[in-house]
C-alpha positions in Angstrom: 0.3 -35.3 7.3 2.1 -34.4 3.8 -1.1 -33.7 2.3 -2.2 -31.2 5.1 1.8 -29.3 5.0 1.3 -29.2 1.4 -1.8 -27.3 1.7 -0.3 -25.2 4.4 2.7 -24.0 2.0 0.4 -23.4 -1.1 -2.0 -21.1 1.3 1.5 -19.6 2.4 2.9 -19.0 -1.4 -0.8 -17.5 -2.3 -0.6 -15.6 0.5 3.4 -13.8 -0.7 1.3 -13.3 -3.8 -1.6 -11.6 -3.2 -0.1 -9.7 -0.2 2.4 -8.2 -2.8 0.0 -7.1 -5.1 -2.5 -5.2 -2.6 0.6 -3.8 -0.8 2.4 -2.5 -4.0 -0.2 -0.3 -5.4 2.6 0.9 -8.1 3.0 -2.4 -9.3 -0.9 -4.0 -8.5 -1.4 -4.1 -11.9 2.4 -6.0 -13.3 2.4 -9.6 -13.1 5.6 -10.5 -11.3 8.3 -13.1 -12.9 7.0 -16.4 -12.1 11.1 -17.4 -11.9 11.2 -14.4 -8.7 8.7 -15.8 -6.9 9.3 -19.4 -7.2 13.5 -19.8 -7.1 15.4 -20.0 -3.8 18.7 -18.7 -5.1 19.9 -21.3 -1.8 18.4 -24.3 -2.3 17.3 -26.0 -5.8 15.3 -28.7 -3.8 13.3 -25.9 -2.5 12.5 -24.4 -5.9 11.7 -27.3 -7.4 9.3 -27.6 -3.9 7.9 -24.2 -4.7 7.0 -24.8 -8.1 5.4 -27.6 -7.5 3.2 -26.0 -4.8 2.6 -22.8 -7.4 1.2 -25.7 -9.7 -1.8 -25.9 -7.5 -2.6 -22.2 -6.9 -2.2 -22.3 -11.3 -4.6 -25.3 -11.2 -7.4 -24.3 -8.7 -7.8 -20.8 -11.2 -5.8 -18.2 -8.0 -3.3 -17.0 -10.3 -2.5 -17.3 -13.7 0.5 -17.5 -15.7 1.2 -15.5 -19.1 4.2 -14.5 -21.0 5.8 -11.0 -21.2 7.0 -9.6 -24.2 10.2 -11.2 -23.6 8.1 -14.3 -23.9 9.4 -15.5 -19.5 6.5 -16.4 -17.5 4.9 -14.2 -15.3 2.0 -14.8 -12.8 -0.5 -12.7 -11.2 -3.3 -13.4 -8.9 -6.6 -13.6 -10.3 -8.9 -10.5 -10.1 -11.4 -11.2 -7.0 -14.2 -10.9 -9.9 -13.1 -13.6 -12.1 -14.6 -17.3 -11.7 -12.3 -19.8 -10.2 -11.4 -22.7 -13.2 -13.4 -25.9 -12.0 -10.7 -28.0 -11.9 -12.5 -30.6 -13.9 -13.0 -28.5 -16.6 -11.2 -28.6 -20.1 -9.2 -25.4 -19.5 -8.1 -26.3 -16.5 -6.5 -29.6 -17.5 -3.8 -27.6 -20.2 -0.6 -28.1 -18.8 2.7 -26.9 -19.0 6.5 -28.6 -18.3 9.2 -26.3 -17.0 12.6 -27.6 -17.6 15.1 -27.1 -14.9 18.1 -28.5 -13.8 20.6 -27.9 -11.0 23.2 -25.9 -13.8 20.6 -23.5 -15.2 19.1 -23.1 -11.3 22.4 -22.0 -10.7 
């Protein structure tokens, strides 16, 4: 079903993410560029895909998203210690709108 390939791909994105940061011990602690892990510099169907599944790993409290000093989103995956966000709770219901169209995707 769509439902059940949509939970396979967000599993599969949370996967690329936490695999990178327990292999790359240089970098475990650097949040990544939410914009590397997310565009397929191929397709712009498949970003827009990817983002959408990042939204869930965002919502269910797996990763988070912050700013760099450059103020571009970054995401890392949440320390093993930290409590996962119930997703019914008021924090986890904040929300943010990414603009992006085919032009700036190129």
């Amino acid at each position: 079903s769509h439902q059940e390939a949509t939970e396979k791909e967000v599993e599969r994105i949370l996967g690329l993410l936490q695999t990178h940061f327990k292999n790359d011990r240089k970098y475990a602690d650097t949040p990544i560029s939410f914009f590397d892990l997310v565009i397929d510099p191929n397709s712009f169907a498949r970003t827009v895909e990817n983002i959408f599944h990042v939204s869930f790993i965002i919502r269910d409290g797996f990763a988070r998203l912050k700013l760099d000093q450059d103020k571009l989103p970054v995401i890392e995956p949440s320390k093993d210690g930290e409590e996962k966000v119930d997703h019914h709770s008021a924090a986890a219901r904040n929300q943010v709108v990414i603009s992006l169209n085919h032009q700036d995707w190129k």
